[in-house]
C-alpha positions in Angstrom: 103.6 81.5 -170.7 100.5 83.5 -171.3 100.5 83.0 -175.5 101.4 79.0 -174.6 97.9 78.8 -172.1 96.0 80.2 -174.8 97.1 78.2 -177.6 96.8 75.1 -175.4 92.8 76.5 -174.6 92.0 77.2 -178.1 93.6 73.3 -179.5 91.4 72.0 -176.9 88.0 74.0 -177.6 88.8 73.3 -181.0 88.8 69.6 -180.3 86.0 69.6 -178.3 83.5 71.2 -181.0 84.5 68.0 -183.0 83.5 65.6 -180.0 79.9 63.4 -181.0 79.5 60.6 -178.5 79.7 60.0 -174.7 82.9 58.1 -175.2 85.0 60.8 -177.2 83.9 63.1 -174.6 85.1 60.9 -171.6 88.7 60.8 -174.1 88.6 64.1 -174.5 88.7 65.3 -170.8 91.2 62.3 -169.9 93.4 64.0 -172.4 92.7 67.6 -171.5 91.9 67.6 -167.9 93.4 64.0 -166.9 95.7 63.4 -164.7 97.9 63.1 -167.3 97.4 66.2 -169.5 99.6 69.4 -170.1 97.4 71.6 -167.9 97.5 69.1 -165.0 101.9 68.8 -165.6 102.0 72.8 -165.4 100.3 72.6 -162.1 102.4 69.7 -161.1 105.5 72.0 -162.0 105.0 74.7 -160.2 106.9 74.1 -157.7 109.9 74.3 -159.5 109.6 77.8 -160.8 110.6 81.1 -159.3 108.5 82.3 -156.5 107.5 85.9 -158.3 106.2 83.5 -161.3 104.6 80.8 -159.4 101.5 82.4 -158.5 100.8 84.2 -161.6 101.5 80.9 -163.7 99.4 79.2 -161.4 96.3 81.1 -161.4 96.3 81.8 -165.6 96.2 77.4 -165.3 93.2 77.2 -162.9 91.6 79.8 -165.5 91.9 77.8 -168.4 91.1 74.8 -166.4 87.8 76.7 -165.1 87.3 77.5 -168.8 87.7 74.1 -170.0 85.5 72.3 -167.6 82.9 75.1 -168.3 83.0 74.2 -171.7 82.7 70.3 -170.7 79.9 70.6 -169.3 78.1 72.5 -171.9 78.9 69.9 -174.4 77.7 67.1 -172.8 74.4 69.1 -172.3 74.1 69.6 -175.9 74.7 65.6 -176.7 72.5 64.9 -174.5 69.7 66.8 -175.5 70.5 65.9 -179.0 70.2 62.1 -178.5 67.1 62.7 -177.3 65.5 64.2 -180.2 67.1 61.7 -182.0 65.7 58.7 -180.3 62.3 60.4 -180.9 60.3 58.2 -177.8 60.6 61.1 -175.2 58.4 64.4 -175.4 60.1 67.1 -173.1 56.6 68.8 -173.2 55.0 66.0 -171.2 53.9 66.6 -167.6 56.3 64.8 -165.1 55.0 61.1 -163.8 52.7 62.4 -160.8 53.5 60.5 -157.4 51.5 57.8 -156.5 49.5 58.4 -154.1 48.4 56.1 -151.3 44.9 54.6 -150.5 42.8 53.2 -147.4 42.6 49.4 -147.3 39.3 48.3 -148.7 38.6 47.0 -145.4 38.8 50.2 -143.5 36.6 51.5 -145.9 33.6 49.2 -145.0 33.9 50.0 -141.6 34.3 53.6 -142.5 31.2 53.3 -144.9 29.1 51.3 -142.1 30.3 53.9 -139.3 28.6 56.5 -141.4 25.6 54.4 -142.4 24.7 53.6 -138.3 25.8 57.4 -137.6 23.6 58.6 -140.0 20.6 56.3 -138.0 21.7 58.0 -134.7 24.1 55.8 -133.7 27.3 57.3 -131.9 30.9 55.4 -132.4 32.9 54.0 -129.6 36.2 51.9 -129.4 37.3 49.7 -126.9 40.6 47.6 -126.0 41.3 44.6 -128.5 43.1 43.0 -125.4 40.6 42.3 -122.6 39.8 40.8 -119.7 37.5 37.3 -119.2 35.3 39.4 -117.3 34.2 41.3 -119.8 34.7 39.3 -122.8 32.7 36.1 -121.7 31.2 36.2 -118.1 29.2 39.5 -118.0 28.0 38.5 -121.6 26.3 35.8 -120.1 28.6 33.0 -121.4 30.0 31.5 -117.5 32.9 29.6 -117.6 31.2 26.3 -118.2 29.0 27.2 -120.7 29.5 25.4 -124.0 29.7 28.8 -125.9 33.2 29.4 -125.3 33.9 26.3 -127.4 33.5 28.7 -130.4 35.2 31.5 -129.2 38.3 29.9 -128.6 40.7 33.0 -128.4 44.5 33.8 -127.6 45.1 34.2 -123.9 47.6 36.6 -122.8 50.3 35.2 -119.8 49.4 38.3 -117.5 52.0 35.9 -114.8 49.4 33.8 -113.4 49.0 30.3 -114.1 48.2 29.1 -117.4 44.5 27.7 -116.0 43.9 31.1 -114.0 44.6 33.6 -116.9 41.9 36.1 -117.3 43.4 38.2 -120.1 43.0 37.5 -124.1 42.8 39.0 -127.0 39.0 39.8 -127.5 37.0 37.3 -129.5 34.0 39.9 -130.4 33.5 43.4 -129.6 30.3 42.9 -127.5 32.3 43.2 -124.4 31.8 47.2 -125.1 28.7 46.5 -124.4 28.9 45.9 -120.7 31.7 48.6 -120.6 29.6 51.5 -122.2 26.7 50.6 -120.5 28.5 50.5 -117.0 30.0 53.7 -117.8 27.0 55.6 -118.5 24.6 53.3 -116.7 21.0 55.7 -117.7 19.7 54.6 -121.1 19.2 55.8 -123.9 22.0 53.9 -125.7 22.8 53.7 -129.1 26.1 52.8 -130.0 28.4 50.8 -132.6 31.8 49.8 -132.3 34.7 48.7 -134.9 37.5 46.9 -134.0 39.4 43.8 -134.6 38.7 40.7 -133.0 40.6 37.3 -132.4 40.0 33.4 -132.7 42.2 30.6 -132.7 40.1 28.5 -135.6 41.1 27.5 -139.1 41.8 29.4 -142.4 40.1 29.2 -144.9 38.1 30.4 -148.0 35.5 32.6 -145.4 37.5 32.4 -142.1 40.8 33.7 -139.9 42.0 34.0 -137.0 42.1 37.9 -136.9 39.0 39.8 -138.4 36.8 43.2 -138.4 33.5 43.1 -136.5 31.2 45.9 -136.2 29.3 46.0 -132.6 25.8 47.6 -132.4 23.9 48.6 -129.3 20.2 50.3 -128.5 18.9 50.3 -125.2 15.7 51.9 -124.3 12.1 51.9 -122.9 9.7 50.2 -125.6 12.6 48.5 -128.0 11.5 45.6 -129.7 12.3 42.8 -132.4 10.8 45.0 -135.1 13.0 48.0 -134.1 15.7 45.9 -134.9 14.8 43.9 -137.7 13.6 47.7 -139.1 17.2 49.1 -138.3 19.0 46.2 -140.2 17.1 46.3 -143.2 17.7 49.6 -143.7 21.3 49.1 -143.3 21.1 46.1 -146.1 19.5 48.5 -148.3 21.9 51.4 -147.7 25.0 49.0 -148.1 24.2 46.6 -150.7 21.0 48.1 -152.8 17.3 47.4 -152.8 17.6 44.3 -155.1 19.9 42.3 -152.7 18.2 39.5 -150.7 18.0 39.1 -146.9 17.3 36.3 -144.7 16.7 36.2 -140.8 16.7 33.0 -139.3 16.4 32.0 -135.3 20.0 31.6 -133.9 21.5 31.4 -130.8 24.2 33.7 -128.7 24.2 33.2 -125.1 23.9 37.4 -124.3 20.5 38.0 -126.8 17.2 36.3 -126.2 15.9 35.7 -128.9 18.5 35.3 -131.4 19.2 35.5 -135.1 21.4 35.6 -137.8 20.9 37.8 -141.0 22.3 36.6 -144.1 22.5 38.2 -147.7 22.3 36.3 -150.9 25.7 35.0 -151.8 27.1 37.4 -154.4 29.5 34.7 -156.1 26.8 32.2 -157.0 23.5 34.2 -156.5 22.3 31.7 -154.6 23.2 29.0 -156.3 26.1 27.6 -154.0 29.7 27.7 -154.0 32.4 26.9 -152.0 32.2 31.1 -150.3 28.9 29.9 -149.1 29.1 26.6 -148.2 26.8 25.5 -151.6 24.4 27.4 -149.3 23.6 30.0 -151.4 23.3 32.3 -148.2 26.4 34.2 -146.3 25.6 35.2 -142.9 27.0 38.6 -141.9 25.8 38.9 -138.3 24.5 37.5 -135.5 21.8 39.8 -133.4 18.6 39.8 -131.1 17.6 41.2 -128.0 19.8 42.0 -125.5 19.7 39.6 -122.5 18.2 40.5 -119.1 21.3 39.0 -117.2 23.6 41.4 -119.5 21.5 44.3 -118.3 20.9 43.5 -114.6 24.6 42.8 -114.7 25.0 46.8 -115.5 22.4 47.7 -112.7 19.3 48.4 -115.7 16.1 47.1 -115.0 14.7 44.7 -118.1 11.6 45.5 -116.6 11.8 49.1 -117.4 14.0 49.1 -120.5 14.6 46.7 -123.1 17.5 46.9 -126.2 19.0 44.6 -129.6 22.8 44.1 -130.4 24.3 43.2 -133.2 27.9 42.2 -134.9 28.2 42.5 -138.2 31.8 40.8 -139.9 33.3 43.3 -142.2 35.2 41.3 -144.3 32.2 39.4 -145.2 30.7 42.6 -146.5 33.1 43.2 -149.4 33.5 39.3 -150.6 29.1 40.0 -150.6 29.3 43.2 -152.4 32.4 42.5 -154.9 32.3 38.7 -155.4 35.0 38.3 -154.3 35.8 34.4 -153.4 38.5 34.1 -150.6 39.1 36.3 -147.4 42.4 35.9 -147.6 42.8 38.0 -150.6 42.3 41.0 -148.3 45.8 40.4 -146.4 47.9 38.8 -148.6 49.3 42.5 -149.4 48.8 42.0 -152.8 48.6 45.5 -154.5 47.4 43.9 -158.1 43.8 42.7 -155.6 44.1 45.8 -153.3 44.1 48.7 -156.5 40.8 47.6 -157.9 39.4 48.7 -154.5 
C-alpha cells in the first residue's frame, strides 16, 4: 500500500510541474484532490479494511494529501507571480497606495481661521445653544415682539407643548443672543468675546442664501469704546483674512440691538466689482452687520451705558470663502460633493 501511495504522489507531482494556467490547475486538483480522485476513494474505503490496517492506511493518505495540497499551493504562487511579470504593468517595488486621509470642511476652516484671527486680537471664544429661547434670541436684543425686525428673522420654532402662538423656543436666528448670556453671566466688563455657531432662517435658497448657515458673533464692552475701535478692529480683520489689496466698504445700516449701525462689505471676488448674479450686479458682498451695542441691550444686563460703552458684530462665514475663492453659489458647500470639497 505504501509503494502504491507513492507512485500515486509522484504521477501527480509529475503532472503538476506540467500545469501553466489557472484552469489546468483547478483540473488538476479536481482530479487529484476531488471528490472524485483515487486519494479521496482510499479514504472513502477505509472502512472496509481490517481494523490493524485502517489506521496506518489512513494516515500514509492524509500524508500524501498534506503533500499534495502543499504542493498546490506553491504552484499557484509561482503562476501567479509569473503572470505578473508577464503583463509587465505592475512594479512589486512600488510603495503600497497610502490611505486617504480625511479633511475639515472648508467651512470649519474659516471659522477656525477667524477664531484665531479675533484670538490673536484678544478676543476669547465662547459657544452657546443653537436652540434657544425668544427671550434671548429677540426680546433682550432689543427686537420686542412687535417690532418689524423679526420679519427678517423668521426662524423655526420648536413645539416645547404650548400653543403654537405661545411658543418661546426656536432654533436661533443669529448668535447675538450670547451676547446677553455672556454678559449676564459675568455682568463686570471688560468683555471681549466671539462666538461661532450655526444659525437658522426659514427664507429662500439661492445663489448667496439658506436656511442653515455659519455666523461668527463678536463682542467688546468697555469704558471709552468707540466707532473707531471698531471700524479699527474690522479692518484689521479684512486685511488679515483677505490681503491688503482687497476693498472694503462701511455703509450706515440698521439692527435693532446696535445704535449706530453698519454693514461692511468686501469687493465681490467673482466680478471685481463689476456685478454678477453673487452680488446682486452690486459689485459689493456684505459679510456683516455691526455698530455699537445698544443701551437697552446693556441696561437689560444691569451695565451702565453711562459708564461703559461696546460694538458687536456677525460676520457670515460662508460668505467669506465664495469672497476669497470666487466661488459663485453657497450651495456648493453642502451639496457633499467631494470633486468641490478636495480643492479646499
Amino acid at each position: 500500500m505504501t509503494e502504491s501511495f507513492n507512485t500515486l504522489k509522484q504521477k501527480a507531482l509529475t503532472e503538476l510541474q506540467g500545469v501553466d494556467s489557472a484552469e489546468a490547475l483547478e483540473s488538476w486538483r479536481v482530479a487529484w484532490l476531488g471528490k472524485k480522485s483515487e486519494l479521496t476513494a482510499v479514504l472513502r474505503g477505509l472502512g472496509t479494511l481490517p481494523v490493524e490496517e485502517r489506521k496506518a492506511v489512513g494516515a500514509q493518505a492524509n500524508v500524501v494529501r498534506e503533500e499534495l495540497e502543499a504542493a498546490l499551493e506553491a504552484r499557484e504562487s509561482e503562476l501567479a507571480n509569473a503572470q505578473m511579470s508577464m503583463a509587465g504593468d505592475i512594479d512589486i517595488t512600488l510603495p503600497g497606495r497610502p490611505w486617504l486621509a480625511g479633511r475639515l470642511h472648508p467651512v470649519t476652516r474659516i471659522v477656525n481661521e477667524i477664531s484665531d484671527i479675533f484670538s490673536s486680537l484678544g478676543f476669547s471664544i465662547v459657544e452657546g445653544p443653537e436652540v434657544e429661547l425668544d427671550r434671548y434670541n429677540f426680546d433682550a436684543l432689543n427686537i420686542p415682539k412687535e417690532h418689524p425686525a423679526r420679519d427678517t428673522m423668521q426662524t423655526f420654532w420648536v413645539d416645547d407643548g404650548a400653543p403654537k402662538e405661545a411658543r418661546h423656543t426656536l432654533l436661533r436666528t443669529h448668535t447675538s443672543p450670547m451676547q446677553v448670556r455672556f454678559m449676564e453671566k459675568y455682568k463686570e466688563p471688560p468683555f471681549r468675546i466671539v462666538v461661532p455657531g450655526r444659525v437658522y432662517r426659514y427664507e429662500a435658497t439661492d445663489a448667496s442664501h439658506l436656511p442653515m448657515f455659519n455666523q461668527v458673533e463678536g463682542l467688546m464692552v468697555d469704558k471709552d469704546v468707540s466707532f473707531a475701535d471698531l471700524k479699527g478692529t474690522l479692518y484689521e480683520f479684512a486685511r488679515r483674512f483677505f490681503g491688503p489689496n482687497r476693498k472694503v466698504r462701511f455703509r450706515c445700516d440698521f439692527f435693532p440691538f446696535v445704535e449706530p449701525g453698519v454693514e461692511m462689505a468686501i469687493e465681490c471676488a467673482s466680478c471685481r466689482g463689476a456685478g454678477c448674479r453673487v452680488c446682486g450686479n452690486s459689485g459689493w458682498l456684505e459679510i456683516l452687520g455691526a455698530g455699537m451695542v445698544h443701551p437697552n441691550v446693556l441696561k437689560g444686563v444691569g451695565i451702565d451705558p453711562e459708564i461703559y460703552t461696546g460694538f458687536a458684530f456677525g460676520i457670515g462665514v460662508e460668505r467669506l470663502p465664495m469672497l476669497r475663492y470666487g466661488v459663485d453659489d453657497i450651495r456648493l458647500f453642502y451639496s457633499n460633493d467631494l470633486r468641490f470639497l478636495r480643492q479646499f
